[in-house]
Steps between C-alpha positions, in 0.01 A plus 500: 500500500279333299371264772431818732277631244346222450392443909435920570231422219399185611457619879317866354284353247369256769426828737306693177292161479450493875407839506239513191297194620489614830345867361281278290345284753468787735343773231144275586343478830411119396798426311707558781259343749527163270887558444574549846712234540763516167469934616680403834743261368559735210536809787781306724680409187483833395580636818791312575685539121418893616649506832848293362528723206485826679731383812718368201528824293596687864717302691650177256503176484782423760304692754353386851183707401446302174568183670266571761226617270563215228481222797206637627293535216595117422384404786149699446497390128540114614210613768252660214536165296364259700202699605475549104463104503301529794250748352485322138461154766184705657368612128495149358312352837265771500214307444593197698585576861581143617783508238594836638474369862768237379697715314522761666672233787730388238644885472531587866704176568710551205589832636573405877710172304716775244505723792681221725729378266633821407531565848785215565717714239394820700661272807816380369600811329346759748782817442469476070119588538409691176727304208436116629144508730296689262673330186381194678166589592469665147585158357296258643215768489502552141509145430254407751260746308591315159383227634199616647415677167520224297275296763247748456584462091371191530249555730333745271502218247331213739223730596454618132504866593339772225723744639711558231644839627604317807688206271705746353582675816652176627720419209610865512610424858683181363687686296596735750619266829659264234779727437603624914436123587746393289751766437486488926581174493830486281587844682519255819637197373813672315526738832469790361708488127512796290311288229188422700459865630541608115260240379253612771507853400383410188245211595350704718376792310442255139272304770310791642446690168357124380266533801361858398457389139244240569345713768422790319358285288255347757422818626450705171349256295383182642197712679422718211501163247209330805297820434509506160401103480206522797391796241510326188316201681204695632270540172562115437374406765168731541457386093482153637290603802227660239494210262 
C-alpha cells in the first residue's frame, strides 16, 4: 500500500513539475524561444505520462489498449531522447561548425548502428513484437544516449564552454537515462523477474524527478543569476573606462 503511494506521487509530482516549467518557459516569447529544446522534451514526457494515465484509469493495466499505448509511447520517449542529446550536441557546437560537421556524423551513425542491432532481435523474435523488440531497442537506446551525454559532458569541459545553463542541462539528462539504462538492463538479464520490474518502477520515476530538479533550476535561475551579474558588472567597468 505504502509502496503504491509512494510511486502515484512519485509519477504525479513529476507531471506538476513537467507541467509548471513548461508554462514557465512558454509565459515569454524569448524564454520559450531559448528553452525550446528542454519545452519539447518536457512536452513528450508530459505527453506520454498523460496518454498512459488516462488509457490506465479507463481500460486497466491487463488491457491490449494500455499495452498498446504504454509500448508506443516507449518507443516515442526512447525517440525524443536522443534528439534531446542531439539538440544539446547542436547547442554546445554552435559556434564551431567543423565540430558540428563531425559530430553531427558521430549521431547519425550511432543511430543507423542502434537501429541495426536492435533489428537482429526484431528478426529472431518477429511474432513477440511489443514486450521484447521495443524493450530491446529501448535498451540499447537509452544507454547509447548515456553515453553520448557524458561524451558531450566532457566535451563541454575540453572546449571550456561558459554555458553554464547548458552544463546543467546535461547532468540533468545523466540523471535521467542512468536509471532506464540500467533498470533495462537487469529487466533483460533476469528475463523479466518480478524484482527488476519492481525496482524499475521505482528507478524510473526517483530518476526523472532528479532530472526536473536540476532543470528547473537551470531554467529558473541560472539565467536570472547571468543577468543580475552582467548588471552588477556594468558600472565597474564604465568607472574604469572614465578613470
Amino acid at each position: 500500500m505504502v509502496s503504491t503511494i509512494a510511486s502515484y506521487g512519485l509519477q504525479y509530482g513529476c507531471m506538476l513539475i513537467e507541467a509548471a516549467l513548461i508554462c514557465y518557459c512558454v509565459s515569454s516569447a524569448r524564454r520559450a524561444k531559448r528553452e525550446l529544446t528542454p519545452i519539447l522534451y518536457l512536452a513528450s514526457l508530459l505527453g506520454a505520462a498523460l496518454a498512459r494515465s488516462s488509457v490506465l484509469r479507463l481500460y486497466g493495466y491487463r488491457s491490449s489498449q494500455y499495452s498498446c499505448v504504454y509500448w508506443s509511447t516507449d518507443f516515442l520517449l526512447v525517440i525524443a531522447a536522443f534528439l534531446l542529446v542531439c539538440l544539446l550536441f547542436r547547442r554546445a557546437c554552435f559556434q564551431q561548425e567543423k565540430l558540428w560537421r563531425f559530430v553531427r556524423l558521430l549521431l547519425f551513425f550511432t543511430f543507423l548502428m542502434v537501429v541495426g542491432i536492435s533489428g537482429l532481435s526484431f528478426l529472431s523474435h518477429y511474432g513477440r513484437l511489443s514486450n521484447l523488440y521495443i524493450t530491446e531497442f529501448s535498451q540499447n537506446m537509452y544507454f547509447t544516449c548515456l553515453v553520448l551525454n557524458t561524451l558531450l559532458y566532457l566535451m563541454l569541459l575540453q572546449i571550456g564552454s561558459t554555458d553554464d545553463q547548458l552544463g546543467l542541462l546535461v547532468c540533468g539528462v545523466g540523471i535521467q537515462f542512468a536509471g532506464p539504462a540500467a533498470s533495462m538492463a537487469l529487466y533483460h538479464l533476469t528475463t523479466g523477474e518480478h524484482f527488476a520490474a519492481s525496482l524499475a518502477t521505482f528507478t524510473l520515476p526517483v530518476c526523472s524527478l532528479g532530472m526536473l530538479l536540476v532543470w528547473a533550476y537551470a531554467i529558473v535561475c541560472v539565467r536570472d543569476r547571468e543577468t543580475k551579474v552582467a548588471r552588477h558588472k556594468i558600472p565597474a567597468f564604465a568607472e574604469a573606462t572614465a578613470d
